[in-house]
C-alpha angles and dihedrals in degrees: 000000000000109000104167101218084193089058094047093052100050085051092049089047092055104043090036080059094063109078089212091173113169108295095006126126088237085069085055088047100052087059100060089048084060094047091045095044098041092050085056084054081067087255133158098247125208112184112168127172106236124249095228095180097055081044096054091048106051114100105243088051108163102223124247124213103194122055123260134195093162140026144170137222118193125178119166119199127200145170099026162015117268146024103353109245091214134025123195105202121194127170124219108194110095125189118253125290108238123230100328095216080072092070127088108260101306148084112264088216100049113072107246132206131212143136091348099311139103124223138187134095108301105021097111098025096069119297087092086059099050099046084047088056081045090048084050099051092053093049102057089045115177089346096114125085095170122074117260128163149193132234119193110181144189127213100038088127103057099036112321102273095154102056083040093064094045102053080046096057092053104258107127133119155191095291141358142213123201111202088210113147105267101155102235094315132093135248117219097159151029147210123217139228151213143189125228133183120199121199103189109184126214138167120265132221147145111312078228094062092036091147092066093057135070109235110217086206084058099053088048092057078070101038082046089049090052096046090049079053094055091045082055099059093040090045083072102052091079117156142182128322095006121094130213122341093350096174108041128185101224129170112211103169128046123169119165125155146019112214130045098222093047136094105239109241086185139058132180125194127181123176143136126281100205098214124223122234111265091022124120118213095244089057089049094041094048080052091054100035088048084050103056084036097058099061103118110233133147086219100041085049094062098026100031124194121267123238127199136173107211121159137029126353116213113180117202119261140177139181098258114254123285085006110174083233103065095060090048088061090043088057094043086055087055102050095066088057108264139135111268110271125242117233114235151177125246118213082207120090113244137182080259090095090053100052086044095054081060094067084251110130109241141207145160127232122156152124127279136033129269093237090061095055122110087356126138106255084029105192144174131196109258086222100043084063091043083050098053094036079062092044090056093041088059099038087055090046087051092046109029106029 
């Protein structure tokens, strides 16, 4: 198979060099670079400007966290008329770099090479997987008599929007590949998520008079022990093919007070509810909601807490059991030389869940490993991208030729 690495890297070097955060005009930008990209691959290119409004309206809206005046869709189609056997879908958003002097001697924003790795913001989540769909694509050339496409996407990282609008706009397929980083292993299901908010009041007084107040970051130590309580139940109802405490309860942000010598009368708490396969989200958020409601507090009783669901919904998905697809991506894996891959459950939401939903079945394959994901010093293997650009190539050649 004749992956060009050359080629990879100059792809990877010029999409790792848009800043396509969530919401940016760098996100915008990466697009066009696909469009522009994929149409030199000799690709049907669809490359439509989003209606955000109608989006935003229809009722399984996936959520966004970050603002948007303008986005992108871009699907590029190739061999063949009618519904695409196989679609490759790579996102192209990628969450903020942190402060840039963190990071080892390099610009996050510029692809770096070094002891067979590449770093720079992106290359494992998930631009390494995109330029190896694109690698794929130019290898198998004119080989291919039956339709396929690619979706790049925007907006996977807050909530899923993209794919969203894809779907929505009518590309979809027999089957899907997601080039997420799944370090040699595939992804056959998801867990989903949600975001909360908690506003927990308290009263405020003179930190000198403190036992007179009600401290809102006191009251939260309970609604926090309840919630660990929760995780801990959730925690064992693991199934198959997910591993340990696949749908976790965490709190990353945490703001209450305004002045040093004052007892804090708010307190704000954001964080992720990990959701379990087969359940709804009403049925998730009513858990959660009983659970807060349930600490047992003379003040929360009378002032409760507040709970609210911003941001992005992912709802949890999974190729259905014993699925054909699974095994063809089992025998493009191992065309490349590997080792069969084992099939297993992430505890992150993905747009998976959306192309599943669609009755598409779904799985993950791609280079790079989670924990190496919006990471400072984020890196890929330079052959772990080579591997799955190979992978794509045959399971094209099973599925289009």
């Amino acid at each position: 198979m004749d992956i060009d690495v050359d080629l990879i890297r100059r792809d990877l070097a010029q999409l790792v060099s848009y800043a396509s955060t969530g919401g940016s005009e760098a996100e915008v930008g990466a697009q066009r670079w696909c469009a522009a990209t994929m149409q030199g691959l000799g690709l049907e290119v669809d490359l439509w400007s989003l209606d955000l409004d109608a989006l935003r309206a229809d009722p399984d809206y996936p959520g966004e966290e970050v603002e948007r005046h303008e986005a992108w869709g871009c699907v590029g189609t190739g061999g063949g008329e009618g519904t695409p056997e196989l679609v490759l879908n790579g996102h192209v958003d990628v969450v903020p770099s942190g402060d840039p002097d963190w990071w080892t001697g390099h610009d996050p924003w510029g692809l770096h090479e070094s002891d067979g790795r590449w770093y720079g913001r992106g290359v494992c989540d998930m631009k390494g997987g995109v330029v190896a769909i694109l690698a794929a694509v130019r290898a198998v050339g004119d080989q291919l008599t039956r339709p396929f496409a690619v979706h790049t996407v925007i907006g996977e990282e807050d909530g899923g929007l993209g794919t969203f609008a894809t779907l929505r706009r009518g590309h979809t397929g027999t089957a899907c590949l997601i080039a997420e980083p799944t370090a040699g292993t595939v992804v056959s299901a998801n867990a989903g998520a949600l975001t909360f908010r908690l506003e927990v009041r308290g009263r405020s007084t003179h930190g000198s008079r403190a036992g007179e107040g009600v401290s809102a970051l006191d009251l939260f130590e309970h609604v926090h022990a309840a919630l660990r309580r929760l995780d801990a139940e959730r925690a064992r109802l693991t199934v198959p093919p997910f591993g340990e405490r696949p749908w976790p309860i965490s709190v990353g942000i945490v703001s209450a007070g305004d002045w040093a010598s004052t007892v804090p009368d708010q307190l704000v708490a954001e964080g992720r509810f990990g959701i379990m396969p087969g359940e709804s989200f009403a049925e998730a958020t009513a858990v959660f909601e009983q659970a807060v409601a349930s600490v047992d507090d003379p003040w929360l009783r009378d002032h409760p807490v507040q709970v609210t669901w911003p941001g992005g919904r992912f709802a949890a998905g999974s190729l259905p059991d014993g699925h054909a697809f699974g095994a063809d991506v089992t025998r493009a894996v191992e065309a490349t030389g590997a080792d069969s891959p084992p099939f297993v459950g992430a505890p992150y939401g993905s747009d998976l869940r959306q192309y599943a939903a669609h009755g598409v079945p779904t799985v993950q394959y791609g280079p790079g490993h989670i924990e190496d994901a919006h990471a400072v010093d984020e890196q890929v293997a330079i052959d772990e991208v080579v591997r799955c650009a190979e992978a794509y190539a045959h399971l094209l050649l099973q599925r289009c030729r």
